[in-house]
TORGUBA-311477 format. One record per residue (C-alpha): x, y, z. Coordinates in Angstrom, 3 decimals. Layout:
BEGIN
<miti><east>X</east><north>Y</north><up>Z</up></miti>
...
% end
This chain:
BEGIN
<miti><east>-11.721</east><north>-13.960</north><up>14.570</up></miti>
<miti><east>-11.572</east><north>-15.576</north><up>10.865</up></miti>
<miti><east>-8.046</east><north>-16.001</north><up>10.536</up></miti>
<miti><east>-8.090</east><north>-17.634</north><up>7.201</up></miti>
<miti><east>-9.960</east><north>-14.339</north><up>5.816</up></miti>
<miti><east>-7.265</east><north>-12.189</north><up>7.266</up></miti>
<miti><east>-4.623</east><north>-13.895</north><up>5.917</up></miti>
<miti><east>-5.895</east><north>-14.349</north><up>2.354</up></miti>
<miti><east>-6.751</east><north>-10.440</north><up>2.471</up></miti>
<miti><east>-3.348</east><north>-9.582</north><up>3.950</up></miti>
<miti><east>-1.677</east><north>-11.472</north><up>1.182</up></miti>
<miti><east>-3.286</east><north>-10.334</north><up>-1.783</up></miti>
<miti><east>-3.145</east><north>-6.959</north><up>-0.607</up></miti>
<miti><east>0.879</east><north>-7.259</north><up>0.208</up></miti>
<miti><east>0.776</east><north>-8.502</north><up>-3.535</up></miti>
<miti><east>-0.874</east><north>-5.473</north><up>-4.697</up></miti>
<miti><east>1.163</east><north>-2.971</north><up>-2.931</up></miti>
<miti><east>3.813</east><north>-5.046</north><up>-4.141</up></miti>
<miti><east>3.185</east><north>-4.605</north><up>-7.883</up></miti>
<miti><east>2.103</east><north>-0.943</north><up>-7.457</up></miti>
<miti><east>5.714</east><north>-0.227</north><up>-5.403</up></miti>
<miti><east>7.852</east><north>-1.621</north><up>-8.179</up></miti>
<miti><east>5.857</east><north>-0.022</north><up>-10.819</up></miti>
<miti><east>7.370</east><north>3.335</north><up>-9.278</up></miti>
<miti><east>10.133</east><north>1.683</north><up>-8.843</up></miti>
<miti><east>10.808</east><north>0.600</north><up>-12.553</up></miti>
<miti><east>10.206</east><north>4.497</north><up>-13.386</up></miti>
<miti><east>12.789</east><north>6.919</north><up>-15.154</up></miti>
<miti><east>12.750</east><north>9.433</north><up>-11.804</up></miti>
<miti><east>11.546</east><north>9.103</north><up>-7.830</up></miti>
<miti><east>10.487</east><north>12.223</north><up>-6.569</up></miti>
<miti><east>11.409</east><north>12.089</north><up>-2.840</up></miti>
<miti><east>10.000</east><north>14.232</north><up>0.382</up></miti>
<miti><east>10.881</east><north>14.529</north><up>3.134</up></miti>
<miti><east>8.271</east><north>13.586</north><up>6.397</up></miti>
<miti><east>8.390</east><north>16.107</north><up>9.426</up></miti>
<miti><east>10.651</east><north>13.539</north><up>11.187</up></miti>
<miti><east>13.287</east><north>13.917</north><up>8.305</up></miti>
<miti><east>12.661</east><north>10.645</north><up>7.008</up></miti>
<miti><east>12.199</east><north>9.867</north><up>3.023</up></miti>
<miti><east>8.966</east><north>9.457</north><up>1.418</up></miti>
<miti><east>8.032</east><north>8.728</north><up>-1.627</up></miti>
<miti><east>5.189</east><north>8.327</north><up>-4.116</up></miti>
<miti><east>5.098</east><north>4.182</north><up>-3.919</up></miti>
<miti><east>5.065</east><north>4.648</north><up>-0.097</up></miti>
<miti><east>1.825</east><north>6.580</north><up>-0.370</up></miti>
<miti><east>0.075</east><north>4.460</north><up>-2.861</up></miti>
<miti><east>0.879</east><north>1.460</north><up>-1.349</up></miti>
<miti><east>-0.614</east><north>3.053</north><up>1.692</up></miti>
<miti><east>-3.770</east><north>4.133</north><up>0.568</up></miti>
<miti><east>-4.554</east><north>0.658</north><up>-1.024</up></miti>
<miti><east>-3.378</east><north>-1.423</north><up>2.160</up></miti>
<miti><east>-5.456</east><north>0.948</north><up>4.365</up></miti>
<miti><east>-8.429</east><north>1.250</north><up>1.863</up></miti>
<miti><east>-8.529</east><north>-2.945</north><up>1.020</up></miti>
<miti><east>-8.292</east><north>-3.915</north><up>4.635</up></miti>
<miti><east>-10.760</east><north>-1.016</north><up>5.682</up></miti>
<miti><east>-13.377</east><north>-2.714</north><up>3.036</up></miti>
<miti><east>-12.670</east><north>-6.458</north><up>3.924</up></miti>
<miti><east>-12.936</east><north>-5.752</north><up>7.780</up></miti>
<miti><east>-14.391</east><north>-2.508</north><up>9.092</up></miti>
<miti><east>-14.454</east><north>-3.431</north><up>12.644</up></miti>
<miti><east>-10.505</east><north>-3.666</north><up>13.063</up></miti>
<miti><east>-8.801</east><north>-0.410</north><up>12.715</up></miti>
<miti><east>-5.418</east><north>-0.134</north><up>10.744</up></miti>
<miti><east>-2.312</east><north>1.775</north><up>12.315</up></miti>
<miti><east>-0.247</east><north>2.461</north><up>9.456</up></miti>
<miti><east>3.191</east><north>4.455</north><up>9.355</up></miti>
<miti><east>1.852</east><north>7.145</north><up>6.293</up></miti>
<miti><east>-1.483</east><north>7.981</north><up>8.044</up></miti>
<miti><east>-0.461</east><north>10.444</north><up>10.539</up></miti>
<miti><east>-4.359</east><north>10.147</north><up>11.762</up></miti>
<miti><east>-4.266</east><north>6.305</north><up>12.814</up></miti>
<miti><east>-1.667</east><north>7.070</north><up>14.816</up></miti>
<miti><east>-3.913</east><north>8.092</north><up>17.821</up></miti>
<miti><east>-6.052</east><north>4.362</north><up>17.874</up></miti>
<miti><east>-6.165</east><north>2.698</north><up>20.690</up></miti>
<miti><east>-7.983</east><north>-1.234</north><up>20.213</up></miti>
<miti><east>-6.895</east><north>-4.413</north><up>21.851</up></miti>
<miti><east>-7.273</east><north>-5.793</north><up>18.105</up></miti>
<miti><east>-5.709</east><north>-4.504</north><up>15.095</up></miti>
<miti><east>-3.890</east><north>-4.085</north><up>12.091</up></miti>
<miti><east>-0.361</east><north>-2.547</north><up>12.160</up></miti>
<miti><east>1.293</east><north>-1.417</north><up>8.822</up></miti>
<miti><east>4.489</east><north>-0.553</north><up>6.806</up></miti>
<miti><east>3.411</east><north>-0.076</north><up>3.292</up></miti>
<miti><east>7.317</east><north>0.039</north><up>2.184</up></miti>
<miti><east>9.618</east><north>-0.738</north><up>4.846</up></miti>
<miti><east>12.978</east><north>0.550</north><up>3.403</up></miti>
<miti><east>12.395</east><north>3.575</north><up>1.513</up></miti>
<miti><east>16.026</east><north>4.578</north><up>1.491</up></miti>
<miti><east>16.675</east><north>1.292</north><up>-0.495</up></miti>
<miti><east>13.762</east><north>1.618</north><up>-2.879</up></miti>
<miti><east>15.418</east><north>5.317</north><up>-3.225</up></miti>
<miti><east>18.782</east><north>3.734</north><up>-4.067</up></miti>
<miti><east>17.331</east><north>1.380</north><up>-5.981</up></miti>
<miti><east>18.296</east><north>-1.921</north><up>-4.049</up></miti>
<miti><east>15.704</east><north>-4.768</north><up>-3.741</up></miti>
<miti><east>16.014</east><north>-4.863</north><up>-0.048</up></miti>
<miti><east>12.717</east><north>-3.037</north><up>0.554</up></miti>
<miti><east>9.199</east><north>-4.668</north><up>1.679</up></miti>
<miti><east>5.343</east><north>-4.312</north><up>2.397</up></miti>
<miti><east>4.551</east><north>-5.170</north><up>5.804</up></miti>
<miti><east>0.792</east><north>-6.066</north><up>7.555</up></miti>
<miti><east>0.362</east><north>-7.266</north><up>10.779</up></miti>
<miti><east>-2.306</east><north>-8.210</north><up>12.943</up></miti>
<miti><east>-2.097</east><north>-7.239</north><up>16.436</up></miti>
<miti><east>-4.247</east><north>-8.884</north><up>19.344</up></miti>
<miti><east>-3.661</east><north>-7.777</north><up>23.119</up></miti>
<miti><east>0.277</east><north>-6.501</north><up>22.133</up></miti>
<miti><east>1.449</east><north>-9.706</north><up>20.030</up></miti>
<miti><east>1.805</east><north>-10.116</north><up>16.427</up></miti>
<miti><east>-0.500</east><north>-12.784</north><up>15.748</up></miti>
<miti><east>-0.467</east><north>-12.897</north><up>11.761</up></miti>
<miti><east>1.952</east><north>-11.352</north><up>9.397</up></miti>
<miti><east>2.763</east><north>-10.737</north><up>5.771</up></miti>
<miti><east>6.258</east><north>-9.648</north><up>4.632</up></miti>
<miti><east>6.501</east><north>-9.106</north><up>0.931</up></miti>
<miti><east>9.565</east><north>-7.922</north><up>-1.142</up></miti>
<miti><east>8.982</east><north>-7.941</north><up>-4.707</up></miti>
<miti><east>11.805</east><north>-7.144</north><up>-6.030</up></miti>
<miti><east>13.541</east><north>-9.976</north><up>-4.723</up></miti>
<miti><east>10.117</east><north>-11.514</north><up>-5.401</up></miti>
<miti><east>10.492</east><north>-13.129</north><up>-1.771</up></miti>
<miti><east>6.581</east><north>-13.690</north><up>0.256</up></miti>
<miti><east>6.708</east><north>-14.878</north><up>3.610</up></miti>
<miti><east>3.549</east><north>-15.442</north><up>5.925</up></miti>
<miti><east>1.450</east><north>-16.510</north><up>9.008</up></miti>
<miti><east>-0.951</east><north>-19.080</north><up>7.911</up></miti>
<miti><east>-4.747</east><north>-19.484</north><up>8.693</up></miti>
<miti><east>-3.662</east><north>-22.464</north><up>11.608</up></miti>
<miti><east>-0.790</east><north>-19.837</north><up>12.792</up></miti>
<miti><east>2.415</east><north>-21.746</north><up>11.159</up></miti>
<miti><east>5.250</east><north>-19.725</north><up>9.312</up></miti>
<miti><east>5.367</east><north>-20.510</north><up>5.158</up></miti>
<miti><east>7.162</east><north>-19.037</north><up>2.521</up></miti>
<miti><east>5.131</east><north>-19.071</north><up>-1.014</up></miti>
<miti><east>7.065</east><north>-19.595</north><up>-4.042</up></miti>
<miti><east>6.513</east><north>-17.866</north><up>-7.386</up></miti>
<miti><east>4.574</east><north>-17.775</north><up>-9.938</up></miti>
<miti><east>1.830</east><north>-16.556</north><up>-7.770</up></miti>
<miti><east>-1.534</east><north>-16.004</north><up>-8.591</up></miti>
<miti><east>-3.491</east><north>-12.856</north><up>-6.404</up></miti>
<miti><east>-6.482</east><north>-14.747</north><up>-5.001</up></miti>
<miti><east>-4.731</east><north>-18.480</north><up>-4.824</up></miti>
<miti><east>-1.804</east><north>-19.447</north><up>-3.024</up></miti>
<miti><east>0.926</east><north>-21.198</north><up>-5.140</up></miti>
<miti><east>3.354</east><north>-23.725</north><up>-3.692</up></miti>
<miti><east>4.155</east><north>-23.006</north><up>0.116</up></miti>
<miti><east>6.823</east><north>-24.317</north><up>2.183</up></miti>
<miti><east>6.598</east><north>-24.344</north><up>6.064</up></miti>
<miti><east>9.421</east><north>-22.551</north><up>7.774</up></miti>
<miti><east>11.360</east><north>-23.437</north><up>10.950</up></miti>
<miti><east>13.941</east><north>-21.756</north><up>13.198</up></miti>
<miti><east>17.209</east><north>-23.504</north><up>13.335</up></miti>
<miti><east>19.645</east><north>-24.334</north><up>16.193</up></miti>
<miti><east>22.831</east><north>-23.228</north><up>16.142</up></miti>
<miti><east>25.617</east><north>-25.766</north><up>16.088</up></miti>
<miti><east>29.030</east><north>-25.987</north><up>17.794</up></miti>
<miti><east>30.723</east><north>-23.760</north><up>15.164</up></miti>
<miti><east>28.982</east><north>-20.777</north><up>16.330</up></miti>
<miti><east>25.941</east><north>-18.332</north><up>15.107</up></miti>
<miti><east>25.133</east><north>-17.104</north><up>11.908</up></miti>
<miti><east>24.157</east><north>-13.233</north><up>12.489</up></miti>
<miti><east>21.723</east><north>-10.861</north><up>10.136</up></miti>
<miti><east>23.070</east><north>-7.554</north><up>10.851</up></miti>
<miti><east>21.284</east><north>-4.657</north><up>8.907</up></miti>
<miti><east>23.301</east><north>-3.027</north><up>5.919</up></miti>
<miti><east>21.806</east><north>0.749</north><up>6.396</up></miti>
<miti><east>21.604</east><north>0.564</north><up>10.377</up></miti>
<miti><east>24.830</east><north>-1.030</north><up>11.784</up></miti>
<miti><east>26.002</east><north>0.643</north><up>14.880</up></miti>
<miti><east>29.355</east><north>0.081</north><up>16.674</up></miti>
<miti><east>26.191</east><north>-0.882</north><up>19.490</up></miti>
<miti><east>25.268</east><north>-3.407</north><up>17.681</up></miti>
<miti><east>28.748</east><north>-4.641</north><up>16.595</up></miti>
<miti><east>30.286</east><north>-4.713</north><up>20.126</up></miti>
<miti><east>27.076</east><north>-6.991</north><up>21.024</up></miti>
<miti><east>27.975</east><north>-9.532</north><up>18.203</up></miti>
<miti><east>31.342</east><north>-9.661</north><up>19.298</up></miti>
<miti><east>30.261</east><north>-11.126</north><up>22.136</up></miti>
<miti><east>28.925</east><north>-14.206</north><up>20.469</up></miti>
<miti><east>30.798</east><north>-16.860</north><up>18.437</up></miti>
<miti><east>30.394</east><north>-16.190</north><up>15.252</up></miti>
<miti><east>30.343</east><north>-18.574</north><up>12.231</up></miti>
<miti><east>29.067</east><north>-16.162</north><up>9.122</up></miti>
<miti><east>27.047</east><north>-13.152</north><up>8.683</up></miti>
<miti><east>23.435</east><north>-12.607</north><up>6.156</up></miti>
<miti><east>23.419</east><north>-9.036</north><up>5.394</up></miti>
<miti><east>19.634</east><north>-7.613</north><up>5.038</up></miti>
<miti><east>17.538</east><north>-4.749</north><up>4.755</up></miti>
<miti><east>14.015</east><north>-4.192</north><up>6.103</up></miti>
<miti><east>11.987</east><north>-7.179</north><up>7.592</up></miti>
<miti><east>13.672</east><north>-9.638</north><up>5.851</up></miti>
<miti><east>16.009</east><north>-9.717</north><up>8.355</up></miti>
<miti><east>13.393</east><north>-11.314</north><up>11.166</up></miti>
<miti><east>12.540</east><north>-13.543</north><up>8.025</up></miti>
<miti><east>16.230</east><north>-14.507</north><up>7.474</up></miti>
<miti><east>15.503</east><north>-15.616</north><up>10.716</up></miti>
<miti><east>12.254</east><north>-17.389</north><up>10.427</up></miti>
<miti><east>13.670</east><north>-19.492</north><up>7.608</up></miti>
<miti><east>16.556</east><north>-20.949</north><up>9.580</up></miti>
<miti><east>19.166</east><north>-19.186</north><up>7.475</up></miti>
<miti><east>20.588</east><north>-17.263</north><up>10.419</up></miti>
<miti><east>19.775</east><north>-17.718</north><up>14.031</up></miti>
<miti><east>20.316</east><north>-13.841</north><up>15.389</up></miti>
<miti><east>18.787</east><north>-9.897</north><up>14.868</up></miti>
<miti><east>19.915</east><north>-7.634</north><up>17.368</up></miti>
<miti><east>18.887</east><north>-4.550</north><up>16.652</up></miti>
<miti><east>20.239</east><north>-2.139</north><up>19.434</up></miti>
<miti><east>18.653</east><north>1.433</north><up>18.409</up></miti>
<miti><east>15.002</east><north>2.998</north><up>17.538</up></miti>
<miti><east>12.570</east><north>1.227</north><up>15.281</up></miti>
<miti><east>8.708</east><north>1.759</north><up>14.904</up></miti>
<miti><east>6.478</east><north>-0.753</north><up>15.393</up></miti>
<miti><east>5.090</east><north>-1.066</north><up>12.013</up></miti>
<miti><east>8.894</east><north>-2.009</north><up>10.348</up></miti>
<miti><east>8.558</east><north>-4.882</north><up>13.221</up></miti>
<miti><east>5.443</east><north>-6.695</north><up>13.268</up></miti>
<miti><east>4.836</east><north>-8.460</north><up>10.828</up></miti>
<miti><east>8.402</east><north>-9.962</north><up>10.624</up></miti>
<miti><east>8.174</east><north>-10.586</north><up>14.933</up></miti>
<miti><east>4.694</east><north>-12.894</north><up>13.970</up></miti>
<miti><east>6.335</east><north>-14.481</north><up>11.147</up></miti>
<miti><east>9.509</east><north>-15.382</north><up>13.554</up></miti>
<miti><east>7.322</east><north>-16.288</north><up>16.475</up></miti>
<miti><east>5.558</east><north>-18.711</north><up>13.992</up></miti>
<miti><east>8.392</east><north>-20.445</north><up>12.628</up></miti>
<miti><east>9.382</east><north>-21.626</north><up>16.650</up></miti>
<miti><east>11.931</east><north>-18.286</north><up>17.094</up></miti>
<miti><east>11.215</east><north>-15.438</north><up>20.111</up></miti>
<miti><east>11.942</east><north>-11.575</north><up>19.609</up></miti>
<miti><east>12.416</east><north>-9.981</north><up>23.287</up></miti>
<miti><east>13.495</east><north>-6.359</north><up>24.651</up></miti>
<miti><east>17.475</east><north>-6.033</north><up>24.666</up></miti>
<miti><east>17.819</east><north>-4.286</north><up>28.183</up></miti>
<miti><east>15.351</east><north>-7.764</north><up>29.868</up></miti>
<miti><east>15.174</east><north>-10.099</north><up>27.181</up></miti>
<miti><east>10.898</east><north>-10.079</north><up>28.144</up></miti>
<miti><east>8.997</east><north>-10.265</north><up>25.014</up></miti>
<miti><east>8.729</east><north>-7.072</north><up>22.663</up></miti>
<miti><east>5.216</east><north>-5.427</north><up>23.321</up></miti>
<miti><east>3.119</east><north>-3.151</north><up>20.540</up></miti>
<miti><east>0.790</east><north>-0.689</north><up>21.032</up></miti>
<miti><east>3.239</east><north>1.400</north><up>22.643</up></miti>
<miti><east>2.760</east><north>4.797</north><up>23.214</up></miti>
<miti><east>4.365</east><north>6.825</north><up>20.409</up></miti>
<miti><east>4.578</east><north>3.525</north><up>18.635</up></miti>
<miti><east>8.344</east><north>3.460</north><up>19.416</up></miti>
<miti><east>10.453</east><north>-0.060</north><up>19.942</up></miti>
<miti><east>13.400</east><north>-0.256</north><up>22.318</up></miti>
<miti><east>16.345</east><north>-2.168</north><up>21.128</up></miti>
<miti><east>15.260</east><north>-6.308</north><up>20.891</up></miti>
<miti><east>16.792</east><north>-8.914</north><up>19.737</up></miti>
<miti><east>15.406</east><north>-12.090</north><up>17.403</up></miti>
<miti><east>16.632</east><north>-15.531</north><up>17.937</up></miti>
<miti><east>16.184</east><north>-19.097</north><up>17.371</up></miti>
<miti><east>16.233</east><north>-21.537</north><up>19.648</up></miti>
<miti><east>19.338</east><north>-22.767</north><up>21.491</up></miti>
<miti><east>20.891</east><north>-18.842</north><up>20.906</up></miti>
<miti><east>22.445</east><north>-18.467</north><up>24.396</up></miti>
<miti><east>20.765</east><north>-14.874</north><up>25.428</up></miti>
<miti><east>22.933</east><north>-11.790</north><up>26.297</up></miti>
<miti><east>21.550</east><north>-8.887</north><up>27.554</up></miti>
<miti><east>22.475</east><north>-6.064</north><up>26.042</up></miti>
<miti><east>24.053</east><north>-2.838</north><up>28.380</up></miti>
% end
């Protein structure tokens, strides 16, 4: 598998998405449906979709593409391929809050193996390189060349406790009472992905995220964290989180960096 193709593709196509999702975004009105599931959608989720789906359909017709808007790639079943969140936080971009991003993953025998995480409004592009290290790319970008890249690493916690990324639209008194069982130093409040990549960058060293997520908000951020030295696992085990799930539904997991003294979560 060409790596180094899938990553440059990924990339520019996260870019893409990116600049079509804020061009919605920068509009006077969002018209906003809502999915059979009750969820929000909106027109940026949709055309980021169809240009994710359609760019990685052209560059690599032999992988198939899960992604959250196509109801129809819902039913594939492959031991290789692509999983995707065209706009992970819609009920940010809907508020108009930057904490929203574009997510592809590439999935190989139920790991993350590559992963982009975009968020252009806070103009923040994290991703799995061709050799399978963790960078973050710094701006001014251009689409088919990347610009300055620095390598990302996990870091330890120290004696003065954790710092914890907690999500702002999904905090449960779950999820605080797990915390609270950790010594806790500071918190980095985040939306979407970011939070894994929060992670990744060694600017906090633990996600729990004790309720439902779908795979495609989770991929790309678990390859980006598994890359930069961290470990995402199942809450109830603490064995590594799985994808290609049937129903495409998560358990509760937890992300961590090295050194994070594991509590199962119960």
């Amino acid at each position: 598998m060409d790596y180094g193709a899938i990553v440059a593709v990924a990339r520019s196509l996260a870019l893409e998405a990116g600049a079509a999702i804020m061009d919605v975004h920068r509009g006077a009105e969002l018209t906003v449906r809502s999915k059979e599931d009750a969820s929000p959608v909106t027109e940026a989720d949709e055309r980021a979709d169809a240009l994710i789906r359609e760019g990685l359909a052209r560059a690599f017709p032999g992988i198939p593409a899960v992604t959250e808007e196509d109801a129809a790639s819902h039913g594939i079943e492959a031991d290789a391929f692509f999983l995707v969140d065209p706009l992970d936080g819609t009920k940010e971009f809907v508020r108009r809050a930057g904490e929203f991003t574009v997510n592809i993953a590439l999935v190989v025998n139920g790991v993350p193996v590559r992963g982009v995480v975009f968020a252009p409004a806070r103009d923040r592009l994290f991703y799995t390189d061709a050799e399978g290290g963790a960078v973050e790319e710094d701006a001014p970008r251009d689409m088919d060349a990347p610009g300055p890249l620095r390598r990302l690493h996990v870091a330890e916690p120290d004696a003065e406790g954790l710092v914890v990324v907690a999500s702002k639209s999904h905090r449960t008194p779950q999820t605080d009472a797990y915390i609270a069982r950790y010594r806790v130093k500071d918190f980095a409040a985040a939306g979407s992905s970011l939070k894994f990549c929060l992670v990744a960058a060694g600017e906090a060293h633990l996600y729990p995220r004790l309720g439902r997520t779908m795979e495609w908000d989770t991929a790309a951020g678990h390859a980006i964290v598994t890359a930069a030295g961290g470990a995402v696992v199942r809450a109830d085990d603490l064995t590594p989180l799985r994808y290609g799930k049937p129903g495409w539904d998560n358990p509760s997991f937890i992300v961590h960096a090295p050194g994070v003294p594991l509590l199962p979560a119960g």
